[in-house]
C-alpha positions in Angstrom: 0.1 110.1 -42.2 1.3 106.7 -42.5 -1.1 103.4 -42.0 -0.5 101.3 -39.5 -0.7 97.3 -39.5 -0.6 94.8 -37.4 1.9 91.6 -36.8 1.0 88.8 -34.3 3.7 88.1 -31.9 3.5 84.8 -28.8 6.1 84.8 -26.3 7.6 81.2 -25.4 8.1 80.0 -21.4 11.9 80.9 -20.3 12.3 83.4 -23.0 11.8 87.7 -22.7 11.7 87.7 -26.1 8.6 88.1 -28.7 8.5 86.1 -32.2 6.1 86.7 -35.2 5.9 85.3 -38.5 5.5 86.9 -42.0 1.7 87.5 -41.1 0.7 90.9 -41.6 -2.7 92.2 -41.1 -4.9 95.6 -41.3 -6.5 95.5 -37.9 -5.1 94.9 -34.5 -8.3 92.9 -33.8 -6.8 90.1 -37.0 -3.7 90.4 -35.9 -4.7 89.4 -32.5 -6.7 86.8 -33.3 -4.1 85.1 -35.1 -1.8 85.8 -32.3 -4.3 83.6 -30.0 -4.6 81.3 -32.6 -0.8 80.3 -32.3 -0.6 80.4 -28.7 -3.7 78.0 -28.5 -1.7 75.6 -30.6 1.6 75.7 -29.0 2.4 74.3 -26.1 5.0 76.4 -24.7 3.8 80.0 -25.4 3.0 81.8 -21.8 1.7 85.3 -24.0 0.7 86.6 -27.2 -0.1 90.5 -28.5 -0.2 92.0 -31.6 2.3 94.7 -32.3 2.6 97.7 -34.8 4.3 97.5 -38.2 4.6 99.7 -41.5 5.3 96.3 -43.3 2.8 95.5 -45.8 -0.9 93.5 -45.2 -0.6 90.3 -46.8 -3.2 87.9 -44.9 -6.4 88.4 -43.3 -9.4 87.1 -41.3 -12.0 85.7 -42.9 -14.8 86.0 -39.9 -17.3 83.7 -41.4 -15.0 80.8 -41.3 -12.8 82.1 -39.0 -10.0 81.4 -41.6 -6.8 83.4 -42.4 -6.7 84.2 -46.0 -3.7 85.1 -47.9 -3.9 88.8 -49.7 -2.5 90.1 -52.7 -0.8 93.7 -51.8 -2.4 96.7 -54.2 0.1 99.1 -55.6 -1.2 102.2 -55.1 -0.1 104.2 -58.9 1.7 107.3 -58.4 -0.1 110.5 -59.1 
């Protein structure tokens, strides 16, 4: 069984199409955050979600600050 992440994805007026970034996170509830995040700050977004992804976590939320914080990917050794 295979983790899931999470990528943050707006949607821009006149447009069907969704656009991330490079963010990655662990959680849905990170992922949507910094989803919201983005479409508070652009002015053009009309929605924002996060999606599924097998790519890699490389940020996160720091809660107390309410910060995204880059992360260093663990390589998990072979057995």
């Amino acid at each position: 069984m295979s983790t899931k992440n999470w990528k943050p994805e707006v949607q821009t007026a006149n447009d069907e199409k969704w656009y991330g970034n490079s963010l990655v996170f662990a959680t849905k509830k990170e992922a949507e955050y910094s989803a919201k995040d983005l479409f508070d700050r652009w002015h053009l977004c009309v929605g924002y979600r996060a999606v599924e992804t097998d790519d890699p976590v490389n940020y996160r939320i720091d809660w107390d600050s309410r910060t995204m914080v880059a992360v260093e990917n663990e390589i998990t050794p072979a057995s």
